[in-house]
C-alpha positions, 0 to 999 in steps of 0.5 A: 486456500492452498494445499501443501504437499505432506512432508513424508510424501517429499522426503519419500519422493527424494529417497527414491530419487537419490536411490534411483540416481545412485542405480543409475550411476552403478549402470552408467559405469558398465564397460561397453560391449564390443572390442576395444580399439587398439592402433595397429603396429606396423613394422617398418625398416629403420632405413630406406632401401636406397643407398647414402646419397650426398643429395640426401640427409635422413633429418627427423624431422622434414621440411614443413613449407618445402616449397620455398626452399625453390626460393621462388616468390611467385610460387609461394605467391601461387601456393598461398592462393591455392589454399584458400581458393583451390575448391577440392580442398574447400570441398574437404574442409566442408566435410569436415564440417559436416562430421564435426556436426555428426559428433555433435549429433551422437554426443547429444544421446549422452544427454536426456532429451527434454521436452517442454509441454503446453496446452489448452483443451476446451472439451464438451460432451454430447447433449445425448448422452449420460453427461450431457451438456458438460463443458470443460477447460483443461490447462496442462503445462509440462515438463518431459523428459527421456533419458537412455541409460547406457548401461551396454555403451551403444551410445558411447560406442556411437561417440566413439565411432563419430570422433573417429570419423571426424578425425579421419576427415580432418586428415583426410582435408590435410591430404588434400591440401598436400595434394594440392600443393604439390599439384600446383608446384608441379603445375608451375614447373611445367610452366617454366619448362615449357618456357625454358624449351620455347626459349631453346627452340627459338635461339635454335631458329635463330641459329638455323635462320642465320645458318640458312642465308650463309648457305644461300651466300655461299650457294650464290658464289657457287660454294655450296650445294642445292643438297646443302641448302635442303639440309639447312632448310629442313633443319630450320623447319624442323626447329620450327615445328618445336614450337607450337606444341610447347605453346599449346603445353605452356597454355594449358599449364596456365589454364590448369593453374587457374583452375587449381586456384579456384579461377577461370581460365585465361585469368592467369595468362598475364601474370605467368606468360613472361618467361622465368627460369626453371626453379632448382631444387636445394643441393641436399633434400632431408627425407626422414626415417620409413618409421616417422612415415605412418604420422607424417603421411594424413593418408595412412592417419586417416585409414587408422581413423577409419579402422577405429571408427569400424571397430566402434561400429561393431561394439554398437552393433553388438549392444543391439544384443542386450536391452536398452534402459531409460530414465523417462519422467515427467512434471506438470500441473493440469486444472480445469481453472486457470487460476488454481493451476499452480497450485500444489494440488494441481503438481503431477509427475511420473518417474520411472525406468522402462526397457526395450529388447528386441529379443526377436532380431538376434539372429538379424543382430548377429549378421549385422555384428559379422557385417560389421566385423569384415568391415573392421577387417577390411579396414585393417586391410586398408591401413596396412595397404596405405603403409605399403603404398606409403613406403612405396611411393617415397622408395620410388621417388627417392630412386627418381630423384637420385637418378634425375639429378645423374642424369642432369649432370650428364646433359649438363655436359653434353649440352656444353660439349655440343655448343663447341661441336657447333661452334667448331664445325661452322667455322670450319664449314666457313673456312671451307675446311669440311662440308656441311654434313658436320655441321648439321649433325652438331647442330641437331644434336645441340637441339635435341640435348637442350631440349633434353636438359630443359627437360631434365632440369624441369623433371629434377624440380619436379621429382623433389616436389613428388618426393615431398608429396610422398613423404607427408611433407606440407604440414605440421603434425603437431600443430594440427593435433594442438590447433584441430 
């Protein structure tokens, strides 16, 4: 016949744990130890130090996908690629997933671990002893439990200190994927500067070529000089001489752009060897305000994460200085038979708090609170030193920017004023109006400009990219925060 547990027992075993709840739940409700976060407030300028330019518009909000403003299709084609394929950033985004595991794991100690339980003993005594002979089955099937109470917010602290860890490595996986998209662009314009160069250097051997066996005609009919033959001569050599550095530039731009895309090199040689002009930047380029910068830049948001995460650290550090409540409780049968196992007389259970201090690590405690509190510190440090970098960087590249497209506009017309130098001083020359020292002068200074204005025009795409990069832009703030 079964046996029932009495009535007073049960209503005396529930009391205790509603009485017990309740005490839990007061506990639970304490305030973690340790500082509370707080963002830190950075001051910043309202404006940028660079006077109003026409090339710029402080719009509120940048561009997103700033690099199709280039209207260039096999850059927003090499761009795409990249993100999926560039490793670095596939590198970041596996770090991402490692913290959100981690968060996974210090969220788990806001639950009681429980532990299911089962065994079959088959014990036998000793025939020379007082029990002798006796032979035994004991079956034990079980439940566990543990729960720690977070009376003093370790565990909460810990929650905390991993949000905020998983959080600077999403930002950290933007920054990357900024990086990378602005590493790529300014592979690519390299690429089609060094291909504008080559095409300069190889119009001017062209020139020179022809300049050289007009010289040589003349030369035969006694009309010009063996020191005009040199001069042709060498001026030819020379225009030569520019192209196999701008080759081996022009190949190691299309290696390194492999590379970025997750590829071998020599896999892109095919599709970026045909020559394409330099891609230029739009007339006007929107910046922002120096405000806008800590939440458009992942590099500052994430040194913020990071001083979060520190901050949480210490209050951890600091819960190590009180005593550690837990929940421990256990249900289960255990019989010598099987078939009387389940039976209410075979029930047994524990329930009960238990605390742990270690009051004999204090001082070993408090040196890991100051470590963690100079590691706050630190951090701060950090996030402002990202700030200053930050403003740095855009202050430096609009200058760059400006500047440039100055600088562009000059060369525009030199080169223009030189190609009529040249084409006047030869006809000249032919007409045997003037010697051939006019016309090498014009001549290398046609090649040096356009050499230059490639240069420039490459450099005027290139310092837009770079303004860009510094300014945060390439991602959406808040589509990340809705979508992450």
């Amino acid at each position: 016949m079964k046996q029932s547990i009495p009535m007073k027992t049960t209503l005396t075993i529930r009391f205790r744990i509603i009485i017990l709840g309740a005490f839990i739940a007061v506990l639970t409700g304490c305030s973690a130890v340790g500082p509370d976060y707080s963002p830190p407030a950075v001051r910043v300028s309202d404006h940028w130090q660079l006077e109003e330019d026409p090339a710029l518009t402080p719009d509120k909000d940048l561009v997103v996908q700033w690099w199709q403003l280039f209207n260039d299709p096999v850059l927003n084609r090499l761009i795409k690629t990249a993100s999926a394929g560039n490793l670095d950033l596939l590198t970041a985004m596996a770090r991402v997933d490692e913290t959100r595991a981690r968060l996974g794991v210090a969220a788990g100690d806001l639950r009681p671990d429980v532990d299911i339980t089962a065994g079959i003993t088959r014990d036998r005594g000793s025939d020379n002893t007082a029990g002798a002979g006796y032979e035994e089955t004991f079956y034990t099937p079980g439940i566990g439990a543990s729960w720690e109470i977070d009376l003093f917010g370790r565990v909460r602290r810990s929650v905390e200190a991993a949000t905020a860890q998983y959080q600077a490595s999403r930002e950290d996986r933007t920054d990357v994927m900024i990086s990378v998209y602005s590493h790529v662009s300014l592979t690519y314009l390299d690429i089609r500067t060094n291909q504008a160069r080559l095409a300069s250097a190889r119009a001017n051997i062209r020139s020179q070529g022809e300049m050289l066996a007009l010289i040589r005609s003349r030369f035969t009919h006694g009309l010009a000089t063996d020191l005009d033959m040199a001069q042709a001569e060498r001026l030819l050599a020379r225009a030569e001489a520019e192209v196999p550095p701008l080759q081996t530039a022009l190949s190691q731009g299309i290696n390194n752009m492999a590379v970025l895309l997750g590829r071998h090199p020599g896999t892109l040689t095919g599709e970026l060897r045909l020559s394409h002009p330099i891609p230029l930047p739009p007339a006007r380029a929107a910046i922002g305000l120096p405000a806008n910068l800590m939440r458009q830049r992942p590099d500052i948001r994430r040194a913020e994460r990071i001083l979060a995460a520190h901050t949480a650290m210490t209050g951890v550090a600091t819960a190590d200085l009180y005593p550690r409540f837990s929940l421990d409780g256990s249900f289960g049968f255990e019989s010598i038979s099987a078939g009387d196992l389940f039976d209410a007389g075979s029930r047994v259970f524990s329930l009960g708090p238990s605390l742990r201090w270690n009051i004999f690590s204090r001082d070993r405690i408090r040196s890991q609170i100051k470590v963690e509190d100079a590691l706050t510190r630190q951090a701060l440090l950090a996030y402002e030193q990202s700030v200053l970098n930050g403003l740095r960087e855009v202050e430096n590249a609009l200058k760059a920017y400006v500047e440039n497209r100055s600088r562009l506009a000059a060369l525009d017309r030199s080169v223009s004023a030189a190609r009529r130098s040249v084409k006047l001083s030869s006809d000249l020359y032919r007409k045997g109006l003037v010697d051939f020292q006019p016309v090498l002068d014009a001549q290398r200074d046609l090649l040096e400009f356009e050499n230059q204005l490639a240069v420039a025009r490459g450099e005027s795409a290139s310092n837009f990219v770079r303004l860009y990069a510094a300014l945060g832009g390439g991602w959406d703030p808040d589509s990340f925060e809705h979508t992450n």
